[in-house]
C-alpha positions as CSV (number, residue, x, y, z in Angstrom):
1,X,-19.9,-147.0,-22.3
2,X,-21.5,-144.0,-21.1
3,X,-24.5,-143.9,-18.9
4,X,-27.4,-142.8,-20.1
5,X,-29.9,-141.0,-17.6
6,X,-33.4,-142.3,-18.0
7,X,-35.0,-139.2,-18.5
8,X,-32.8,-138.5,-21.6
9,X,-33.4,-142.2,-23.0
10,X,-37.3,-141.7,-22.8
11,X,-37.1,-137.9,-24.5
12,X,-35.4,-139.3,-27.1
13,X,-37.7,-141.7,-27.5
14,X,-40.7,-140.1,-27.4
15,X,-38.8,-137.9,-30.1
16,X,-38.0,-139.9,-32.3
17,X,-41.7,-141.8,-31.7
18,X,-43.0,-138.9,-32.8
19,X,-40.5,-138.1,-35.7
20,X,-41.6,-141.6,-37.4
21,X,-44.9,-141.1,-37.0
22,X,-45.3,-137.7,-38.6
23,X,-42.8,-138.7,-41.5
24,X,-45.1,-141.5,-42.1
25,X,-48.2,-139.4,-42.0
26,X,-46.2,-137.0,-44.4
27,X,-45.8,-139.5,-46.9
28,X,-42.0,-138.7,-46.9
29,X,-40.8,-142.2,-45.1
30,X,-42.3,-145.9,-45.7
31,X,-43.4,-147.9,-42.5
32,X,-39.2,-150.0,-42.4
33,X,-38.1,-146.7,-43.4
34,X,-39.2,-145.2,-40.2
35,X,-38.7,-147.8,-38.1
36,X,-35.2,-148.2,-39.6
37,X,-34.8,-144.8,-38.9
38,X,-35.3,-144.7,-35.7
39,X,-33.3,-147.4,-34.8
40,X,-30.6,-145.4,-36.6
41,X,-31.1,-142.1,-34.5
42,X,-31.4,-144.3,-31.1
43,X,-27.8,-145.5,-32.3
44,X,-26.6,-141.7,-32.9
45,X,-27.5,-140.4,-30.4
46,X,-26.2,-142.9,-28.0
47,X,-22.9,-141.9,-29.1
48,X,-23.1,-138.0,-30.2
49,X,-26.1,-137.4,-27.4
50,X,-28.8,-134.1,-29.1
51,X,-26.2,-133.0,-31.3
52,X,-26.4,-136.2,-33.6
53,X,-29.7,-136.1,-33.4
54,X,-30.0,-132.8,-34.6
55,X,-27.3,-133.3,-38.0
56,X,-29.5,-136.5,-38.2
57,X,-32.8,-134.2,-38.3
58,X,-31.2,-131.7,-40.4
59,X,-29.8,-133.9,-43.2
60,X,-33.7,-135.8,-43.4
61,X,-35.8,-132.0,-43.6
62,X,-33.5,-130.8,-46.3
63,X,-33.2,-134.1,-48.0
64,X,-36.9,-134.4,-47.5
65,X,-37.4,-130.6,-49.0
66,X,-35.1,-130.4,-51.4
67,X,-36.3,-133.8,-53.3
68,X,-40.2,-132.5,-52.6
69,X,-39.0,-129.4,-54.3
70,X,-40.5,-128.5,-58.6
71,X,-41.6,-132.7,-58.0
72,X,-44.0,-131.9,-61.4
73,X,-40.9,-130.2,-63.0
74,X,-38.2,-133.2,-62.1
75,X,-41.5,-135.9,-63.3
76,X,-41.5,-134.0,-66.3
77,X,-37.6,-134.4,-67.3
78,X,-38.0,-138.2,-65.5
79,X,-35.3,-137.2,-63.2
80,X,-38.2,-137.5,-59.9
81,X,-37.5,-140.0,-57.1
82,X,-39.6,-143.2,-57.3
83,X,-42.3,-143.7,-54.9
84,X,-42.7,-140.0,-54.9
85,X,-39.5,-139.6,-52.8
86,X,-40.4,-142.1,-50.0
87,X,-37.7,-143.3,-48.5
88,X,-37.4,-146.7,-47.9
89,X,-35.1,-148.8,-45.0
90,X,-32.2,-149.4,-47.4
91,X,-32.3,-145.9,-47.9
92,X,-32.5,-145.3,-44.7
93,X,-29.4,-147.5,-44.0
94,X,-27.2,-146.3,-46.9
95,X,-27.6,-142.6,-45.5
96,X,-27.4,-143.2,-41.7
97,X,-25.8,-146.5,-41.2
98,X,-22.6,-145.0,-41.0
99,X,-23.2,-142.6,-38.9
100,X,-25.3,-144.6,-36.7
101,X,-21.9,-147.3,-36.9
102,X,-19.7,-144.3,-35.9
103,X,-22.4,-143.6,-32.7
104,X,-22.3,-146.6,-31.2
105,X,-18.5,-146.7,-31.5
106,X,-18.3,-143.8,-29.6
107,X,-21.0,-144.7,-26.7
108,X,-18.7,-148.5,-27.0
109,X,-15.2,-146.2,-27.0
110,X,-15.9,-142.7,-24.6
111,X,-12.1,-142.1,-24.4
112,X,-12.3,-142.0,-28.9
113,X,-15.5,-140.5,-28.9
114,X,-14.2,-137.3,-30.2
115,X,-12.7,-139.3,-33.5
116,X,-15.6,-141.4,-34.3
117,X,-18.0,-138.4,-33.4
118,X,-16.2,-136.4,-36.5
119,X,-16.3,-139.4,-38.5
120,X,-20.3,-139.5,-38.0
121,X,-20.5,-135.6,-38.8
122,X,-18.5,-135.8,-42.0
123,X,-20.5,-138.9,-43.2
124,X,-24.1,-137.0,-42.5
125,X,-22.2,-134.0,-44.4
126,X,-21.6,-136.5,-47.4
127,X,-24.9,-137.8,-47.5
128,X,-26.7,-134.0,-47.2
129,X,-24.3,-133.0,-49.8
130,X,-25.1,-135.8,-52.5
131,X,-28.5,-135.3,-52.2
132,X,-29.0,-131.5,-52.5
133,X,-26.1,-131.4,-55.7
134,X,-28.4,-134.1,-57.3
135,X,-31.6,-133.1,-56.4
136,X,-30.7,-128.8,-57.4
137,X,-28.0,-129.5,-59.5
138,X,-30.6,-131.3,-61.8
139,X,-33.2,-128.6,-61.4
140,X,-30.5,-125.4,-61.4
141,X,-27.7,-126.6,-63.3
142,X,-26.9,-125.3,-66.5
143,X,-23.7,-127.5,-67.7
144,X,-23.8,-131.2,-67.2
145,X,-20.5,-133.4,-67.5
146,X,-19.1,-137.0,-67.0
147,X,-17.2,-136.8,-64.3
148,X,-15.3,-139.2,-65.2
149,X,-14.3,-138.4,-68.8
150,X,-15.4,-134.3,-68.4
151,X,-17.7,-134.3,-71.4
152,X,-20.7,-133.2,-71.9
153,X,-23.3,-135.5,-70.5
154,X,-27.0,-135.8,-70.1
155,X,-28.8,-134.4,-67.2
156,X,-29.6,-136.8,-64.5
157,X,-27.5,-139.6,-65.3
158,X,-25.3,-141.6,-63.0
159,X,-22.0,-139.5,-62.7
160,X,-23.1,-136.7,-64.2
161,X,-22.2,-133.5,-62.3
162,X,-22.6,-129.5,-62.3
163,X,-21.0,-126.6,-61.3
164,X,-24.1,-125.7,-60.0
165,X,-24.8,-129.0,-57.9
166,X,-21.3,-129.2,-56.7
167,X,-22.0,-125.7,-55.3
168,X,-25.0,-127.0,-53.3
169,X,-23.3,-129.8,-52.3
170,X,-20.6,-127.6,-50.4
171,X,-23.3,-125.8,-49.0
172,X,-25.1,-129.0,-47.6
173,X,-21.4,-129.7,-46.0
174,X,-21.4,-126.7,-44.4
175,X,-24.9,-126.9,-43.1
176,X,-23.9,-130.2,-41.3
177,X,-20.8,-128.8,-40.2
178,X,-22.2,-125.7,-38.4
179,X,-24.4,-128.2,-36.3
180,X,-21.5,-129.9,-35.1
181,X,-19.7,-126.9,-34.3
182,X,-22.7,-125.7,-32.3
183,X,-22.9,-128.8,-30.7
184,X,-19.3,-129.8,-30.0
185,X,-17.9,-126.4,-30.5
186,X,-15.2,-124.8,-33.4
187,X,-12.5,-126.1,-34.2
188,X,-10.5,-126.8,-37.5
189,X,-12.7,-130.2,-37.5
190,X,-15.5,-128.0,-38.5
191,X,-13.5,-127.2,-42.1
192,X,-12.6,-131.1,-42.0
193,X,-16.2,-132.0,-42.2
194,X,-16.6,-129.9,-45.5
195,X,-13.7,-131.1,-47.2
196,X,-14.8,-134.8,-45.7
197,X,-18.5,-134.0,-46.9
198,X,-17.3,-132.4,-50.6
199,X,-15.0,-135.9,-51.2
200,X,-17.7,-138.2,-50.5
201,X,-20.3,-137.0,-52.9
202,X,-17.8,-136.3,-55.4
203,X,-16.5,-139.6,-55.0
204,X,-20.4,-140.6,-54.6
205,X,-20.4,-139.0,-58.2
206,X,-17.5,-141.3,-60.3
207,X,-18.9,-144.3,-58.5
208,X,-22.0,-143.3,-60.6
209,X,-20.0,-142.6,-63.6
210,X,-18.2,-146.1,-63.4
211,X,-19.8,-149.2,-61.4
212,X,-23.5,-147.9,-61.1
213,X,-23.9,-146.8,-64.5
214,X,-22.8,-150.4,-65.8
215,X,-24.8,-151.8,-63.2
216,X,-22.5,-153.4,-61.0
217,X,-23.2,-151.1,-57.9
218,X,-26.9,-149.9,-56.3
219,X,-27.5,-146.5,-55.8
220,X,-27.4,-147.3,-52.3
221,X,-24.6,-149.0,-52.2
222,X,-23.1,-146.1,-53.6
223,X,-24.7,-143.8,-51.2
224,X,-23.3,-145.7,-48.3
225,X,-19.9,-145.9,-49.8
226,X,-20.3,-141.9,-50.2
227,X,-20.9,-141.8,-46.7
228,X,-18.0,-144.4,-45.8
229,X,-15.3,-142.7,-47.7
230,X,-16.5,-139.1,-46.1
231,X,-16.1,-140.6,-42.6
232,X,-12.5,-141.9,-43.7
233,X,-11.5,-138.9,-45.1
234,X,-12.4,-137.5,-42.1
235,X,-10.4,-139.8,-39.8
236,X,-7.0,-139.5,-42.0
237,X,-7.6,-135.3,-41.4
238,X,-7.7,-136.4,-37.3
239,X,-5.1,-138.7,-37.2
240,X,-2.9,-136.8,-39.4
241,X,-3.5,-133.1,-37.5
242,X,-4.5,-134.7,-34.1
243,X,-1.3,-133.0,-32.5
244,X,-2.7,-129.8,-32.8
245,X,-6.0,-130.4,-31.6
């Protein structure tokens, strides 16, 4: 395990005190939300130090603004999150828990850290990528299909994707991976993380078109298996090129 200085335990802290408190007063996390969430970060950061903290803070502001975003207009097509876009603690846990897993892995396993680091970058870039292709796509898209059959489909629905919202997906990837490679530094992980990212939500997308939409899966369930499969994706790519790293 690595050591963590004091001073750096009690910053983070204090940060992520503060960080629950105003998402509380901002209406955009519930009380176990933020408390679930903090607990999560604690976890991240343990293992991926300010860096994690940062793709953690990163993947909640533009989750937070992109679902805030034309709320009247998504109310008015009934595609608006409930509780006016609260999140909740299984939320919490179905968009962080794996990479809050992958954190304490690497603070448990130093000499792996680097693998389990990339694991918890790809699964925040799966998680920022679901939410801003569903929460644009629905608002910018212009073609909606099953993706499981590729017909046309109706706007909103479990599985239904967009060339539009796929685009913003990519682009919420890439957000998530330029934090890491500011943090950790560039490398070819850095284009691992958006192909990691890009698989999870699609994948995030046919569990929707299959088991959710028949009511056999939660949505977050299938937003933690998003997140899951992005971090494996993501551990095949290091294992499999780890030679040339």
């Amino acid at each position: 395990m690595n050591f963590i200085p004091d001073y750096h335990f009690w910053l983070v802290v204090v940060l992520l005190g503060a960080g629950m408190y105003a998402s509380v007063a901002a209406g955009k996390l519930t009380l176990s939300g933020a408390v679930t969430g903090g607990l999560l970060g604690m976890a991240i950061f343990l293992g991926a130090g300010y860096t994690g903290l940062a793709m953690l803070g990163v993947f909640f502001i533009l989750g937070s603004a992109v679902t805030s975003y034309k709320f009247k207009l998504k109310q008015n097509l009934g595609l608006a999150e409930i509780n006016k876009g609260r999140r909740t603690a299984s939320q919490a846990v179905a968009n962080a828990g794996v990479a809050a897993l992958m954190g304490i892995l690497a603070w448990v396993y130093p000499a792996q850290a680097s693998g389990f680091r990339l694991m918890l970058a790809a699964g925040f870039a799966a998680a920022t990528a679901d939410t801003l292709s569903s929460e644009l796509g629905n608002i910018y898209g212009r073609r909606f299909y099953n993706i499981r059959t590729w017909q046309k489909d109706t706007r909103g629905l479990d599985g239904v994707v967009s060339l539009e919202g796929t685009a913003f997906g990519i682009a919420g990837s890439i957000i998530i991976s330029l934090v890491y490679a500011i943090g950790f530094g560039w490398s070819n992980q850095v284009y691992w993380i958006i192909l990691a990212g890009t698989a999870g939500n699609l994948f995030d997308s046919w569990l929707g078109a299959t088991l959710e939409r028949r009511g056999y899966l939660s949505n977050d369930i299938v937003n933690f298996l998003n997140t899951f499969l992005g971090a494996l994706v993501a551990l095949t790519l290091y294992w499999a090129f780890r030679s040339t790293l």
